[in-house]
C-alpha positions, 0 to 999 in steps of 0.5 A: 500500500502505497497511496497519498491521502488526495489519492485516497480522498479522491476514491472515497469521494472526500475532501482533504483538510491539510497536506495533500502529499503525505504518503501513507503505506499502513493503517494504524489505530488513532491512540498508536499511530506511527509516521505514514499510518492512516488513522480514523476517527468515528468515535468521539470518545477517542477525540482527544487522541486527534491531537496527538497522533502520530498517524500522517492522516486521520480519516474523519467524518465530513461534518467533524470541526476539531476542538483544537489545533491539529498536526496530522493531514485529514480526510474528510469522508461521509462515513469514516467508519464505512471508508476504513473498511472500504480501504482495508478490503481493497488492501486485503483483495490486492494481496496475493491469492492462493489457488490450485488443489493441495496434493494432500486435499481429498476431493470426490470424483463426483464434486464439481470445482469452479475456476480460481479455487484454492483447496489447502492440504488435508481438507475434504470435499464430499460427494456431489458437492459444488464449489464456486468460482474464486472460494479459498478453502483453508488447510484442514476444513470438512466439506461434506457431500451435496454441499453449495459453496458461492462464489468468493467464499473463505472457509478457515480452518478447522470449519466443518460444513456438514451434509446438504449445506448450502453456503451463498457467495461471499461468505466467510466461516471462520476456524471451528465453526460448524455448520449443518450440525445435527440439531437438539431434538429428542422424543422423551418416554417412561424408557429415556430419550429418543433421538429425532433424525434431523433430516434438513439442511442449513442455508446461508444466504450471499454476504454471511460471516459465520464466527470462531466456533459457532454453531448453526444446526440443520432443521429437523425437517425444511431448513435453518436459514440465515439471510443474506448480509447476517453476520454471526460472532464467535461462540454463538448458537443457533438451533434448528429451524431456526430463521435468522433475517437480512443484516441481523448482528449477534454477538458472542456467546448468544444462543437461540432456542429452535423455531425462533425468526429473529426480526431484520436489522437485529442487533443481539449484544453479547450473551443474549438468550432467545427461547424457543417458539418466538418472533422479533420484530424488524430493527430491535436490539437486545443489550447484552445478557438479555434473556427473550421469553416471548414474541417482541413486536414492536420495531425500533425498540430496545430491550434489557434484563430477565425476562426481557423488558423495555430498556428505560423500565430495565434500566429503572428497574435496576437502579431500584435493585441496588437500593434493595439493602438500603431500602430492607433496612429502612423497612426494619427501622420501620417495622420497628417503630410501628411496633413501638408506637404499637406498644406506647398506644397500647399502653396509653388505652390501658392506662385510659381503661384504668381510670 
């Protein structure tokens, strides 16, 4: 990488503030920046690193005024987070790529391989399974049969795609993660539990990214369905039948019960728990450790605790919590003299008794 900060405003479609020359050949965060680094700014609360970086240029969002003065050249662009991740995806897509099949790579005679794939040593590519143009499949990944892998698809390492998986293009599955794995069905009696065959596939839909060691089961019967643009964190569950929709985020260590659709444009922070059986709306986030009981069908809500309640009553409610010893032994002091004034009243009726 090699380019000038106008360069680099001029493909992102912003303007620079400051020296229009100075050449930049890495990234570097705003807090540890170092001279030829490009640096960015959409969080406000690293502001005060602006004025002290030493990154050659900061990209910025085009509405930023600096507090201060400042040293380092900026680049003003609509969307400084969205243009970072424009500029490391060209610098990734200029590296080299791999191609070719690894002598030490399994694949059937019957598996059908597009153009430009990369198969590294010691991964397996099932029976009837169909791998698209330009995807890359790390060392030691299991492809099973009757597998669809898209087009420009990444599979790490160590990913195992189970039977009748249908992976859509552009997808990324990260190392450990399994995908099309049985799913948790079983049939009790007076004898024990009764394994329910899982007879369905997993779908991913075009621009998914699956985490580190996240599973995804196969339906029982239909299909486990992730929508197109999802993207899915390390250590997160998803049962079976399960219907995650378009753009929906969930973070580590979340699980979904099966049955569950989870609305478009989700957000699931950390450690969310969704029962089974239920449906989200469109454009709702789920603070971290949020635990989902029932159907929420509001859009553009925010939710927060166990069982799961609006954010501000969750909120209140919380504060109320942590008053609880304070407020117990308010409650004892009370009781206390209630039963003072009980006694002194009791006393002041004999006395009027005795008279």
């Amino acid at each position: 990488m090699k380019f000038t900060a106008k360069e680099i405003a001029d493909h992102l479609g912003g303007e620079v503030v400051g020296n229009p020359d100075v050449v930049l050949t890495d990234f570097s965060s705003i807090e540890k920046g170092r001279e030829g680094a490009l640096s960015f700014l959409s969080n406000m609360q690293y502001e005060s690193y602006l004025y002290s970086t030493k990154s050659s240029a900061v990209l910025v969002n085009h509405d930023f005024e600096p507090s201060q003065e400042v040293t380092t050249t900026l680049i003003k662009v609509p969307n400084a987070y969205t243009a970072l991740a424009e500029l490391l995806k060209l610098r990734n897509e200029a590296e080299e790529k791999p191609t070719g099949i690894s002598s030490l790579a399994y694949v059937d005679p019957t598996a059908v391989i597009g153009e430009g794939v990369y198969i590294g040593p010691f991964s397996y590519i099932g029976r009837d399974s169909v791998i698209g143009d330009g995807v890359r499949i790390w060392p030691n990944v299991f492809v099973g049969g009757r597998v669809t892998i898209g087009e420009e698809s990444r599979l790490y390492s160590m990913a195992v795609i189970c039977d009748h998986t249908e992976v859509g293009r552009r997808c990324v599955i990260h190392s450990g993660a399994v995908i099309g794995g049985d799913g948790f069905g079983f049939a009790p009696d007076a004898d024990g539990y009764h394994k329910i065959p899982q007879t369905g596939r997993v779908v991913l839909e075009d621009d998914v990214e699956i985490g580190a060691n996240a599973c995804i089961d196969r339906a029982v019967m239909d299909a486990t369905v992730i929508r197109k643009g999802a993207k899915i964190d390390n250590l997160v569950q998803i049962a079976h039948n399960c219907e995650v929709e378009e753009h929906t985020a969930i973070a580590a260590q979340s699980g979904i019960a099966g049955s569950t659709t989870i609305g478009a444009w989700n957000v699931l922070a950390g450690q969310v728990g969704i029962a089974g059986h239920l449906k989200t709306a469109p454009h709702v986030t789920f603070a971290a450790k949020t635990g989902v009981l029932s159907d929420i069908k509001e859009p553009n809500t925010v939710w927060f605790g166990y069982p799961a309640q609006p954010h501000i009553k969750a909120m209140k409610a919380s504060a109320k919590f942590v008053q609880l010893p304070e407020m117990d032994r308010e409650l004892y002091q009370l009781k206390s003299e209630i039963e003072q004034l009980k006694e002194e009243l009791n006393q002041l009726k004999a006395e009027h008794h005795g008279k």
